[in-house]
C-alpha positions in Angstrom: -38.4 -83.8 -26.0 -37.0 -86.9 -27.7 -33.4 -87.2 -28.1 -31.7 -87.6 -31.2 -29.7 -90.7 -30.6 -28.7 -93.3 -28.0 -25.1 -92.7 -28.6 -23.1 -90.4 -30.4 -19.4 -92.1 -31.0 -20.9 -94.4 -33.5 -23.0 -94.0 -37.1 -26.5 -95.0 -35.4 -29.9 -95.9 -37.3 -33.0 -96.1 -35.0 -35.5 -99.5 -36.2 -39.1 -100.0 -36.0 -42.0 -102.2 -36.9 -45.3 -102.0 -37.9 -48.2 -104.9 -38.2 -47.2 -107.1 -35.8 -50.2 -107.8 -33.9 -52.3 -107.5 -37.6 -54.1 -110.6 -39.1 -53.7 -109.7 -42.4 -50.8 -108.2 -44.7 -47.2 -108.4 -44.4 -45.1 -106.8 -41.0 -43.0 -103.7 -42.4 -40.0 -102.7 -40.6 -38.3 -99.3 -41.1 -34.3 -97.9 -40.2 -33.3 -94.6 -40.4 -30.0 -92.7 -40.1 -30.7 -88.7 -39.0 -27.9 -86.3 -39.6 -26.1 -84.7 -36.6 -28.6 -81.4 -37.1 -31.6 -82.7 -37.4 -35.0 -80.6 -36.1 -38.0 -81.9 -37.2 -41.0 -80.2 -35.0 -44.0 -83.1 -34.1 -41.8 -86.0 -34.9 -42.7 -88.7 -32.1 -44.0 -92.1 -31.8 -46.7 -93.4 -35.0 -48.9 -93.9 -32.6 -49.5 -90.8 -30.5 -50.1 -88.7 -34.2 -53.4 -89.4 -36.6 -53.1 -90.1 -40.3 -52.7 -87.1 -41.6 -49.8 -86.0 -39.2 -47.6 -89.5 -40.5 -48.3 -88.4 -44.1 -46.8 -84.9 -43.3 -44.5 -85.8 -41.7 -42.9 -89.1 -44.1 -42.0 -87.2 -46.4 -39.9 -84.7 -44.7 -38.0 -87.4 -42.6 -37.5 -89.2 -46.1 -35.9 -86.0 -47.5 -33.9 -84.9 -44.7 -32.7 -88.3 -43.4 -29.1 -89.4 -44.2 -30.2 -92.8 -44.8 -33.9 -94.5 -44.7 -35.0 -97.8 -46.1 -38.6 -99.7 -45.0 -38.4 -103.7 -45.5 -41.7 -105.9 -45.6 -41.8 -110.0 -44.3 -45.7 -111.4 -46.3 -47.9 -113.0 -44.6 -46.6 -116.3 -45.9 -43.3 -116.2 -44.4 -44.9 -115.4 -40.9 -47.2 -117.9 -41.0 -43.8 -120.2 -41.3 -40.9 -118.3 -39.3 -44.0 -116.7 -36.7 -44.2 -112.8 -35.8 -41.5 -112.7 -33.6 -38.6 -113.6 -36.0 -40.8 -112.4 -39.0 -40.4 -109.1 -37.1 -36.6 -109.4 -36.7 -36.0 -109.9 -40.5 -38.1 -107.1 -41.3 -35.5 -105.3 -39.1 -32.5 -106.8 -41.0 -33.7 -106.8 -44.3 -34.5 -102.9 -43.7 -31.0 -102.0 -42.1 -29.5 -104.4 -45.3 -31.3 -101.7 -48.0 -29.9 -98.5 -46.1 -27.5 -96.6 -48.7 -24.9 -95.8 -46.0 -24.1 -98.7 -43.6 -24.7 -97.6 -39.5 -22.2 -98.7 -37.2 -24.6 -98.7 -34.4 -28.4 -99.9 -33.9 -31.3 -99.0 -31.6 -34.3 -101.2 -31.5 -37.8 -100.2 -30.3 -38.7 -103.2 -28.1 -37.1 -105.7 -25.8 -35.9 -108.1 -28.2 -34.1 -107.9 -31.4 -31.9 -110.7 -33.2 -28.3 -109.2 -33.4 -27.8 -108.2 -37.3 -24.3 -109.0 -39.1 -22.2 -108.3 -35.5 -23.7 -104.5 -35.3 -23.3 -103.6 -31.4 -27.2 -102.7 -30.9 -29.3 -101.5 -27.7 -33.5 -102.3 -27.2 -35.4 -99.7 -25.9 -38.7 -100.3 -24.5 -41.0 -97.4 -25.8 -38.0 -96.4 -27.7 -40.4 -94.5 -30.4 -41.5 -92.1 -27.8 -37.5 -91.5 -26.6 -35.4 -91.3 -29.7 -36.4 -89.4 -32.7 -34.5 -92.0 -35.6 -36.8 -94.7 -33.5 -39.9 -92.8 -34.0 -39.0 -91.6 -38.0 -38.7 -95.4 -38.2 -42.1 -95.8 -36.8 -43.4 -93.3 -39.4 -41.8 -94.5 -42.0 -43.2 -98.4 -41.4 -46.7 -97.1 -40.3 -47.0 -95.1 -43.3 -45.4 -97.3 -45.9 -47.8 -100.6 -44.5 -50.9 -98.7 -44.2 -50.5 -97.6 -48.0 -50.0 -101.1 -49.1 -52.9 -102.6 -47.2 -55.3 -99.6 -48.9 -54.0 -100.5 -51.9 -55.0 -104.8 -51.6 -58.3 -103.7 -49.7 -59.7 -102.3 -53.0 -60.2 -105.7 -54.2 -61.3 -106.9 -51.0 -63.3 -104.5 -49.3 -65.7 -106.3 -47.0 -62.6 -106.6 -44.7 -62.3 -103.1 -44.5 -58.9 -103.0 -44.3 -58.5 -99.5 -45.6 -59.7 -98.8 -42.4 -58.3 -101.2 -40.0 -55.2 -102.0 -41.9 -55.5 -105.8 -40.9 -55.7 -105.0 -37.0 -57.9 -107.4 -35.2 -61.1 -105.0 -35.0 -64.5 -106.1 -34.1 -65.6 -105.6 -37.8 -62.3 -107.0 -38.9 -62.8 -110.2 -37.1 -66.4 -110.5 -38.1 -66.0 -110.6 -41.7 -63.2 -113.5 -41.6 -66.1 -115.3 -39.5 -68.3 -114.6 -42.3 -66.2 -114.7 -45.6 -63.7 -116.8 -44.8 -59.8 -116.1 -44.7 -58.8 -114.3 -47.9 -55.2 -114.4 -49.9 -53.7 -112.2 -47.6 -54.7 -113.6 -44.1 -52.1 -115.3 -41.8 -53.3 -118.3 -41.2 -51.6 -119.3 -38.0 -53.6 -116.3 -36.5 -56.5 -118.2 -35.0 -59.4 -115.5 -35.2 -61.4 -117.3 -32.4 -57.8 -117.2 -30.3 -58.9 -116.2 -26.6 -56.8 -112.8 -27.2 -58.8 -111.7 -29.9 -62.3 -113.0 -28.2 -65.3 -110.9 -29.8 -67.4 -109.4 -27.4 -71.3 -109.3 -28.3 
């Protein structure tokens, strides 16, 4: 059973990311603010639920939330600030957009660049602990994975609309192939040791 929130004395919005470890599209970033009576039955960590369970869900945390906002960095800016901090403004520029301003932050993760003096707390696995992390975990899965189907219709041997940009086999393969397209971040060496393709 996840618990609602980290703390209760202070207005708190739970953050997330999504597309870090991608090699193609922007990383999206997601903050959301639950009310004090929120229920939502299967609401955990994006990653433990398959695509049709995020699409349920997003829209039911969108309507019942007190607050959401999702926040994209390109692929551009990445490739010049790198993941790490391209992740944090995600963050920031998705806690900037939220209607009603939290007095309190949780981060899923170990690091997190403090936004406009906001006391916040990281949580490792938070997604899987606190149900505002893992609504923002739904909310930047979803929102990303719909703007990388829409960009893989005019680029379709990268199959994105499957892989999203994640460094699959197939993924990897056609960049070999075809080259980086538009979208690619270039400071994402395909042949990196990390992402070594196995034949």
């Amino acid at each position: 059973m996840l618990e609602k929130a980290y703390q209760y004395d202070y207005l708190e919005a739970g953050c997330d990311e999504a597309g870090r470890g991608c090699l193609a599209g922007p990383v999206f970033a997601a903050a959301v603010i639950l009310p004090e009576k929120f229920d939502l039955p299967g609401l955990t960590d994006s990653k433990q639920l398959n695509e049709a369970k995020r699409a349920e869900l997003r829209p039911l945390i969108e309507s019942q939330a007190l607050a959401w906002a999702v926040a994209a960095v390109d692929h551009i800016e990445i490739d010049k600030i790198n993941i790490l901090n391209a992740s944090f403004l995600a963050m920031h520029r998705a806690i900037a957009k939220l209607q009603i301003a939290p007095e309190f932050l949780i981060i899923d993760g170990n690091r997190f660049k403090p936004y406009a003096n906001l006391p916040h707390q990281c949580i490792v696995k938070g997604d899987g602990k606190y149900l505002n992390i893992a609504a923002a975990s739904i909310l930047a899965k979803t929102h990303r994975d719909e703007y990388m189907e829409g960009i893989a219709i005019d680029y379709p041997h990268y199959a994105w609309s499957k892989n999203k940009g994640y460094p699959t086999v197939a993924h990897r393969l056609a960049v070999i192939e075809h080259g980086f397209s538009p979208f690619h971040r270039r400071t994402f060496n395909v042949s990196n040791p990390q992402l070594e393709l196995e034949f």
